[in-house]
Short mmCIF file of the C-alpha atoms (twelve columns), coordinates in Angstrom:
data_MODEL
# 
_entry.id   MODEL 
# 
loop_
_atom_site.group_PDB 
_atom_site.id 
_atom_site.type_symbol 
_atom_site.label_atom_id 
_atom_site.label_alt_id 
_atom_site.label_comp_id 
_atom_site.label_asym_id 
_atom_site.label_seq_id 
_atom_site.Cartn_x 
_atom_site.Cartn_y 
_atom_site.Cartn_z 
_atom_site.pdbx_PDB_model_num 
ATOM 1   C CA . UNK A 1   8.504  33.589  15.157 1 
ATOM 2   C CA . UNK A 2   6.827  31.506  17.966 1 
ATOM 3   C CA . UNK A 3   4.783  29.612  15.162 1 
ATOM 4   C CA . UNK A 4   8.013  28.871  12.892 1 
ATOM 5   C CA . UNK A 5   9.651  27.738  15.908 1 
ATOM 6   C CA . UNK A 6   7.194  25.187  16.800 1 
ATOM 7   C CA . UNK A 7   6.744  24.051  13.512 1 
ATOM 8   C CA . UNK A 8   10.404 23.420  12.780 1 
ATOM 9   C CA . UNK A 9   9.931  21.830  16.620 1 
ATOM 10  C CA . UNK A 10  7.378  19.493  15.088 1 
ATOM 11  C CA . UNK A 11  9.191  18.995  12.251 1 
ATOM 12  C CA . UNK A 12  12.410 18.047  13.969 1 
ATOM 13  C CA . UNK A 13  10.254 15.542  16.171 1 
ATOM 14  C CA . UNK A 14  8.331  13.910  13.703 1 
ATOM 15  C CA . UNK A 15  11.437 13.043  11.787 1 
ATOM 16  C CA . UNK A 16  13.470 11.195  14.970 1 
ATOM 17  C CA . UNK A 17  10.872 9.300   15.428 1 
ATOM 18  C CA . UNK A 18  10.558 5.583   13.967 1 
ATOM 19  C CA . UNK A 19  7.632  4.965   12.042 1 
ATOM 20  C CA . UNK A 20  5.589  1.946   13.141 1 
ATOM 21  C CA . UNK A 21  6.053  -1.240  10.810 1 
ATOM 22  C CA . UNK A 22  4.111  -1.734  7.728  1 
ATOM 23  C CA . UNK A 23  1.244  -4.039  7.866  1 
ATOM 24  C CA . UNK A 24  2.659  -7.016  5.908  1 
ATOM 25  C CA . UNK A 25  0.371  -7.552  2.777  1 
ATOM 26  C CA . UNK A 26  0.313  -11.032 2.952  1 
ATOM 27  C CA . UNK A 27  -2.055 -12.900 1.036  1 
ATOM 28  C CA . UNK A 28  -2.386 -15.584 4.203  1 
ATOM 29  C CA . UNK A 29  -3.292 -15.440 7.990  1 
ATOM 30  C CA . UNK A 30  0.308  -15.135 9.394  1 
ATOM 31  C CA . UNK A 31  -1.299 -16.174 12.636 1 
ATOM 32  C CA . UNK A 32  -2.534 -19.240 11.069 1 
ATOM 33  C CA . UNK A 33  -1.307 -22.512 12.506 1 
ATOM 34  C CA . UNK A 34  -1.457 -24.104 8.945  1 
ATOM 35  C CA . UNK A 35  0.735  -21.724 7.453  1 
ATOM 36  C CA . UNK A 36  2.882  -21.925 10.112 1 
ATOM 37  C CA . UNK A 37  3.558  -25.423 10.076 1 
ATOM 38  C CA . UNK A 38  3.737  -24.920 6.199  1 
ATOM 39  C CA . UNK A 39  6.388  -23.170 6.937  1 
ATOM 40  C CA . UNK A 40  8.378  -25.130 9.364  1 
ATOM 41  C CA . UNK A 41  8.563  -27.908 7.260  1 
ATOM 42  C CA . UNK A 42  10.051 -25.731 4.237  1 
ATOM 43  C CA . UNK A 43  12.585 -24.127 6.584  1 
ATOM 44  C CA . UNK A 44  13.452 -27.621 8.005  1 
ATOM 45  C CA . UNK A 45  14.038 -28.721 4.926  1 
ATOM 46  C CA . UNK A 46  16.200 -25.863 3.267  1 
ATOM 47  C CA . UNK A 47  16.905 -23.275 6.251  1 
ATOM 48  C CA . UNK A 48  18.391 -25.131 8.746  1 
ATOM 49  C CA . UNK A 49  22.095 -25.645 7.205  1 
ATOM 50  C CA . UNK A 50  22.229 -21.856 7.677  1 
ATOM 51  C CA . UNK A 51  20.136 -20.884 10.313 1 
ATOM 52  C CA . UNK A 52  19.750 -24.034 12.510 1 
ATOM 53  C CA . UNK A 53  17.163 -26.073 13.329 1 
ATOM 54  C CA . UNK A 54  14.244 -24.183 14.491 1 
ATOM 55  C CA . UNK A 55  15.901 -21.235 13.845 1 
ATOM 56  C CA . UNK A 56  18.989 -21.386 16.551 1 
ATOM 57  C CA . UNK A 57  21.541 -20.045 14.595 1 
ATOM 58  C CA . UNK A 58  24.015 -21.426 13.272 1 
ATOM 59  C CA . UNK A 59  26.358 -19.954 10.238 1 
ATOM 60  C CA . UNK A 60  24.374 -16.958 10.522 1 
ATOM 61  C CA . UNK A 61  22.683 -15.515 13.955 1 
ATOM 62  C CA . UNK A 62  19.309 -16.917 15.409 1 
ATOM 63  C CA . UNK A 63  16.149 -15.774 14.543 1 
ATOM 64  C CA . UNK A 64  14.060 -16.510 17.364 1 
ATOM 65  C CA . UNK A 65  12.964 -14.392 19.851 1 
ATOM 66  C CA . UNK A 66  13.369 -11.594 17.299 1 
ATOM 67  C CA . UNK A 67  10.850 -8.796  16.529 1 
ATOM 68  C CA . UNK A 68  11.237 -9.123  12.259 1 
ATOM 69  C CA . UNK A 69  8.881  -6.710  10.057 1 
ATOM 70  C CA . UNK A 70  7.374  -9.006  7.908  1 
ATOM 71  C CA . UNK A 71  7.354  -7.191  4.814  1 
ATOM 72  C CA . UNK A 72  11.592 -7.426  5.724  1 
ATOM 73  C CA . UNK A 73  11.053 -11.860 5.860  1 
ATOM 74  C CA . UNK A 74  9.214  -11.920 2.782  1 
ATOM 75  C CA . UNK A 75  11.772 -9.343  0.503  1 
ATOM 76  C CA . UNK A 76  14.786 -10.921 2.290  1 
ATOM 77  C CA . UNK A 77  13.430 -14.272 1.217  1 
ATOM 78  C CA . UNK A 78  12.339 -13.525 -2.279 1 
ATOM 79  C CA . UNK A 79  15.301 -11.570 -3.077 1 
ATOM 80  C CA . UNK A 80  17.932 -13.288 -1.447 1 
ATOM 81  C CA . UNK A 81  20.722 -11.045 1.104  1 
ATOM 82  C CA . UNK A 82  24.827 -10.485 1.285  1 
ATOM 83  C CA . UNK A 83  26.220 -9.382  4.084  1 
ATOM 84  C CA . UNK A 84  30.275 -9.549  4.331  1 
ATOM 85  C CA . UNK A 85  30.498 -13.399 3.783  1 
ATOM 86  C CA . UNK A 86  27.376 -14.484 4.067  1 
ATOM 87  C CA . UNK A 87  25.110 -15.348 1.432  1 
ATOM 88  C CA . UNK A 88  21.496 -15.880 1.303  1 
ATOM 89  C CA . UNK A 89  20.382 -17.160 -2.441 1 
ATOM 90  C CA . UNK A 90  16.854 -15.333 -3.372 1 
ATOM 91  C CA . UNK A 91  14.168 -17.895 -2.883 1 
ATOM 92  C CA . UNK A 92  11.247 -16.308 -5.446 1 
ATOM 93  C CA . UNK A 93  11.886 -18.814 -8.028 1 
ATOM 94  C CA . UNK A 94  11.926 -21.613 -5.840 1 
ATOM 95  C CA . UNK A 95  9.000  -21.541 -3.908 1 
ATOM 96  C CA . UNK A 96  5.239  -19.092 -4.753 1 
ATOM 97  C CA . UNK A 97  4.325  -16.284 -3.048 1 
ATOM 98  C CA . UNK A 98  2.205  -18.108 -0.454 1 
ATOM 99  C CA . UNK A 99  5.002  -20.467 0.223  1 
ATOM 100 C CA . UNK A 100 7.202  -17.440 1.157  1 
ATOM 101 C CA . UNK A 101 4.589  -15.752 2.953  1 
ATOM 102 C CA . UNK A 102 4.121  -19.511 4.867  1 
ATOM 103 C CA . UNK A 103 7.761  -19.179 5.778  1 
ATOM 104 C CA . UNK A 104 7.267  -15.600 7.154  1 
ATOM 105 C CA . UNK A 105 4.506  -17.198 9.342  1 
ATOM 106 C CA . UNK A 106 6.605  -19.833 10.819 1 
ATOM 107 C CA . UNK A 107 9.689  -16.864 11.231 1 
ATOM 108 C CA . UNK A 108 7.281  -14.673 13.223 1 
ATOM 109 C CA . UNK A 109 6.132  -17.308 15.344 1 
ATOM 110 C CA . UNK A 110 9.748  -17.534 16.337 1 
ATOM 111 C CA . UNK A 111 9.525  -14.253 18.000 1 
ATOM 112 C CA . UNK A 112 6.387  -15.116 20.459 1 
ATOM 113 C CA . UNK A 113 8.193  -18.344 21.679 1 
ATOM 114 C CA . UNK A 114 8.551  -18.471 25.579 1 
ATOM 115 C CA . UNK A 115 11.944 -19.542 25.713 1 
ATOM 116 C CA . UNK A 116 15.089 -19.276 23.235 1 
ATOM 117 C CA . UNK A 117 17.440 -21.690 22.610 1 
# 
C-alpha cells in the first residue's frame, strides 16, 4: 500500500509540475548579434504597425521584457495567430526559415533588455 501510495504521490507531482522549455531547434546562433540585427530590421520594417517600434506594444501588448519559448516565436510567426480581434497573418511564405529564426533572435533579445519601455 505504502509503495502505491508513493507512486501515485510521484505521479501526482510529476504531472503539476511545468516542464522546462524546449531547446529551440534553430538552425542559427539566437545569441548571435548578426541575427539579431537581421532581425530588427525585418521587424522594423513589417512588425512595428502591430507591435510598436522595438517591440513596445502597440495594437497588440509589448513583447519586451518577456520570457517567450522560442520554439512558441518561430510557430507563431510561421503560422500566423487569432486571438478575439486580433490577427497575426502567418509569415512562412514571406520570409525562409532563417529569416524567421533571425526574428526570434531579435524577439528574445527583447527579454534580456535592462529597461522596458
Amino acid at each position: 500500500m505504502k509503495n502505491l501510495i508513493a507512486t501515485l504521490g510521484m505521479a501526482l507531482v510529476t504531472a503539476t509540475t511545468p516542464a522546462l522549455p524546449a531547446q529551440a531547434n534553430s538552425p542559427i546562433d539566437l545569441m548571435a548579434q548578426d541575427h539579431i540585427d537581421n532581425g530588427s530590421l525585418r521587424f522594423a520594417q513589417n512588425c512595428t504597425y502591430c507591435h510598436g517600434a522595438n517591440g513596445i506594444g502597440g495594437k497588440h501588448r509589448k513583447l519586451q521584457c518577456r520570457d517567450f519559448d522560442p520554439e512558441y516565436l518561430f510557430f507563431t510567426i510561421s503560422e500566423g495567430l487569432e486571438s478575439g480581434s486580433f490577427f497575426m497573418p502567418p509569415w512562412a511564405d514571406a520570409f525562409s526559415e532563417e529569416k524567421r529564426w533571425e526574428l526570434v533572435a531579435f524577439l528574445m533579445s527583447l527579454g534580456r533588455l535592462e529597461t522596458c519601455d
